[in-house]
Residue, then its C-alpha position, 0 to 999 in steps of 0.5 A: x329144910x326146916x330143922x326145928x320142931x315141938x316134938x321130933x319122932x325118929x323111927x317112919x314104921x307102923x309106931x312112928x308114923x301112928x303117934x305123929x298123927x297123934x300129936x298133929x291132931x292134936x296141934x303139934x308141929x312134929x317131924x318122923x326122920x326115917x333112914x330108910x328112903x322108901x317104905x319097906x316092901x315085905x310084910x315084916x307084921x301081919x297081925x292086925x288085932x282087934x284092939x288096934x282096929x279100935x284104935x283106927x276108929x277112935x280117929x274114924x279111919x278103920x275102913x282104910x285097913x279093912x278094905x285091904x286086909x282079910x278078917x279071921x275070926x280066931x287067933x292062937x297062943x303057941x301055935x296050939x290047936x284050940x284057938x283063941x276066941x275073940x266073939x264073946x269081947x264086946x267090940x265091932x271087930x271080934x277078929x284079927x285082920x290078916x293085913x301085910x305091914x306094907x300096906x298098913x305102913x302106906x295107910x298110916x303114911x297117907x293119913x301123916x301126909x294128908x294131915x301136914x305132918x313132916x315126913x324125912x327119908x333118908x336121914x340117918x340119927x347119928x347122936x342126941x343131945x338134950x340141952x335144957x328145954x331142948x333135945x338136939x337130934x344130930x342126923x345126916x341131914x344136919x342138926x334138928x332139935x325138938x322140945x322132945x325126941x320119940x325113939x321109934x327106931x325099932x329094936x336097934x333103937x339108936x334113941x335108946x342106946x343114946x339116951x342111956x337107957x338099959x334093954x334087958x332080957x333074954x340072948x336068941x336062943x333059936x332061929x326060925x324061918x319065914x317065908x311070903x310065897x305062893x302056894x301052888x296047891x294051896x290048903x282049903x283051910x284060911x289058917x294051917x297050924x302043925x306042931x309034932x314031932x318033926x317041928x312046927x309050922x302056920x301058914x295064913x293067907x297074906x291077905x293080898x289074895x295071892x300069897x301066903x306066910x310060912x312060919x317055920x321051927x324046923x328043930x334041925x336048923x334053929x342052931x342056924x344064924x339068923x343072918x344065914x340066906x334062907x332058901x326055898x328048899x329049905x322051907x319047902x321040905x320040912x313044911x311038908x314032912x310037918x304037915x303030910x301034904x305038900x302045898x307046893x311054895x313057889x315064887x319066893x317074895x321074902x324068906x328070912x331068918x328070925x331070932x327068939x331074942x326078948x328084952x324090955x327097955x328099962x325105962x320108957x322115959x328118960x327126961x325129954x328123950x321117949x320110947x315106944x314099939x320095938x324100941x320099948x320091946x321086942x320079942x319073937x312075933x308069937x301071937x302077932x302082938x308087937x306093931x299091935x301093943x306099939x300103935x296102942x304105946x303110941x296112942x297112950x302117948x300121944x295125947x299126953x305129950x301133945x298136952x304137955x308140949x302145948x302147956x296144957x298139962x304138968x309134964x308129971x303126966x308123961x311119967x304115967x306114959x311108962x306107969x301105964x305101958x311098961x306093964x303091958x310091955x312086962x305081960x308081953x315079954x312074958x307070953x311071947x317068952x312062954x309061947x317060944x317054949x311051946x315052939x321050939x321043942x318037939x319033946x314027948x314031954x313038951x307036946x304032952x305039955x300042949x295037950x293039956x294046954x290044949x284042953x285047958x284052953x276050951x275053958x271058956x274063961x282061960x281062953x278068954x283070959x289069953x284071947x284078951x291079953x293078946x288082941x288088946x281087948x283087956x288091957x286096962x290101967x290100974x288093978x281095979x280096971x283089971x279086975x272089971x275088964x274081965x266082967x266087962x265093968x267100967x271103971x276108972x283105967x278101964x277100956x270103953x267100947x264104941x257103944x251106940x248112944x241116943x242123943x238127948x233130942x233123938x238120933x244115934x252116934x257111935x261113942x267113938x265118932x264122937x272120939x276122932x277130932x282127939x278131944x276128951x269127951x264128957x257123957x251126961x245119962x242124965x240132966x246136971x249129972x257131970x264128972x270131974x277130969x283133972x285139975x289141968x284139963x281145959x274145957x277147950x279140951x273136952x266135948x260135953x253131951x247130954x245123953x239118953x240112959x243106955x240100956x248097954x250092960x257097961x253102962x248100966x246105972x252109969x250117971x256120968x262118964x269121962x273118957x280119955x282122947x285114948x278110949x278109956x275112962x277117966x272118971x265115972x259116977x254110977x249108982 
């Protein structure tokens, strides 16, 4: 078995596997070592938001994850009645995708093997070591070694702990309960959300056709641990006194106990050793947020470890990695911590506090706000870029949409398609017109076009733009 590789990624889930195929687009010799010796068979994730479909189709895969998956149009912060609205953002996937992570894990999994990358189950990471240029991965499968090591082992990251680096937050305070089963009577309605006095519960298709996820705060068993068996009485009884209906769950695939536990790793880098996904941040599943911001820690990562590797780019560039993704991290920590509040008690006081959160939230423009931070859709890097994601503006750090442009002799291509092989891309709305990247990059590194003026609102008066391997602007010169 070989044992030595550029870069070695510990950690086969959604995260891993996604930035190993990051990193051989790109031309890296990488390994994903996974303890598991097969994939797992429960949906753990659900959620696939709008911005990590985006992501898919940056590298012209999408249509994988939407032939299994089933699109709803809405989401929900705090399990509150007015859902959160994702048709105004401007993206050709205004919607989550109902999609277990088994089937997204299977996908991703195909796309590594297709691509050459080595895939290892059942080796288990004991130890790492970095020696100089080197980081040494003791396992046991024996002792490989990497220029770097990616901890995407999840929250009980080994690489973590290994590396030094500090995982702070907040103790579980609550349990929850999940249940994957098939409804007998099942709702009429794709999604069924109740919170009152007698608890709080979702239920959501799980996109097989066949089953469906239960999510349940029953307020007499949150003191319950989380590593108590759950039973389908257990589920099924509450379920049904929140709701006034009984939809009958049967034939239990996966009942499991969850915790409110929320913490952020300090650091997202410590010397040659980093961290993405739930090894860099986790939190109880609110909003369906944590495989989604991992894929796009993943994403930010790839492409500049990948050049770092290659000598291609100063290795300062894997400090903007933390620089760009902890604060996102920090947002989620936040929200899902805010949303737990709203879930966990069954107080007058607290469902008089989701009335006004209710109301607040048909404004168009907090409801916007919040359908941004979780789909991904607003995540931008740098204050100005935050400012204009929400006018929908382009500017340095800010995301691009997949914008259909007029090439300079005739016929149209997606911005995106023009994104899959992971190079930069270069776009001239006028002839001579040109932005300027950084000072390392190569040109090897870039694909240059001349194109047609763009009627698009996000390009107007738009000159010349430069756009990352990850879909956001480098550098733009407009009038």
């Amino acid at each position: 078995m070989k044992k030595t590789y550029d870069v070695i990624v510990v950690g086969a889930g959604p995260v891993g596997l996604w930035l190993a195929c990051e990193l051989k687009l790109a031309g890296v010799d990488v390994a994903v070592i996974e303890r598991r010796t097969k994939r797992t068979a429960q949906s753990r994730a659900l959620t696939m938001h709008g911005r990590s479909l985006e992501v898919f189709a940056l590298r012209g895969i999408t249509d994988r994850f939407l032939s299994a998956g089933k699109p709803i149009p809405t989401g929900h912060y705090g399990a509150l009645d007015t859902r959160l609205d994702f048709s105004p953002f401007d993206t050709r996937f205004p919607y989550t995708l109902f999609i277990p992570q088994a089937m997204t894990e299977e996908r991703l999994e195909e796309r590594a093997t297709e691509m050459g990358v080595a895939v290892l189950h059942g080796i288990t990471v004991a130890g790492i070591r970095e020696d100089g240029d080197r980081v040494h991965v003791t396992a046991s499968g024996g002792e490989f070694s990497g220029s770097y090591v990616v901890g995407a082992d999840g929250a009980r990251s080994i690489v973590r702990e290994q590396a030094g680096i500090g995982y702070e937050g907040v103790e579980a305070r609550n349990s929850l309960m999940l249940a994957d089963v098939v409804l007998a009577a099942p709702p009429a309605r794709p999604v069924v959300s109740v919170t009152n006095e007698y608890g709080s519960v979702m239920i959501a298709p799980l996109g097989d056709g066949r089953r469906h996820r239960i999510v349940l705060v029953d307020p007499q068993r949150t003191h319950v641990s989380r590593t108590e068996p759950v039973t389908l009485e257990e589920v099924a009884r509450p379920t049904a006194r929140i709701i006034g209906e009984d939809y009958q769950p049967r034939d239990p695939i996966w009942l499991s106990r969850f915790a409110d536990e929320t913490r952020l790793a300090v650091a997202y880098r410590k010397g040659r050793v980093l961290l993405a996904g739930d090894a860099a941040h986790i939190h109880p599943p609110m909003g369906g947020q944590g495989m989604n911001v991992g894929l796009q820690d993943a994403l930010n990562l790839g492409w500049k470890l990948a050049a770092v590797v290659k000598g291609e780019a100063p290795e300062g560039l894997l400090d903007t990695y933390e620089a760009e993704r902890r604060p996102i991290g920090q947002i989620l920590y936040t929200n899902t911590l805010a949303q737990v509040g709203l879930v966990t008690r069954f107080d007058p006081a607290t469902l008089a506090l989701r009335e006004t959160l209710n109301e607040l939230l048909r404004i168009p423009a907090v409801n916007h706000r919040l359908a941004g931070e979780l789909s991904g859709f607003n995540v931008a890097y740098g204050a100005e870029a935050t400012a204009a994601a929400a006018s929908g503006r382009l500017t340095t750090g800010a995301r691009v949409p997949d914008i259909e442009l007029t090439a300079e002799h005739g016929g149209s291509i997606s911005l995106y398609r023009l994104l899959v092989d992971g190079h930069w891309l270069h776009l001239s709305f006028m002839p001579g017109a040109s932005v300027s990247g950084p000072d390392w990059l190569r040109s090897s590194s870039m694909k240059s076009l001349t194109v047609a003026p763009s009627s698009h609102p996000a390009l107007c008066g738009v000159r010349a733009l430069l756009v990352r391997p990850d879909g956001y602007v480098a550098a733009i010169d407009q009038e």
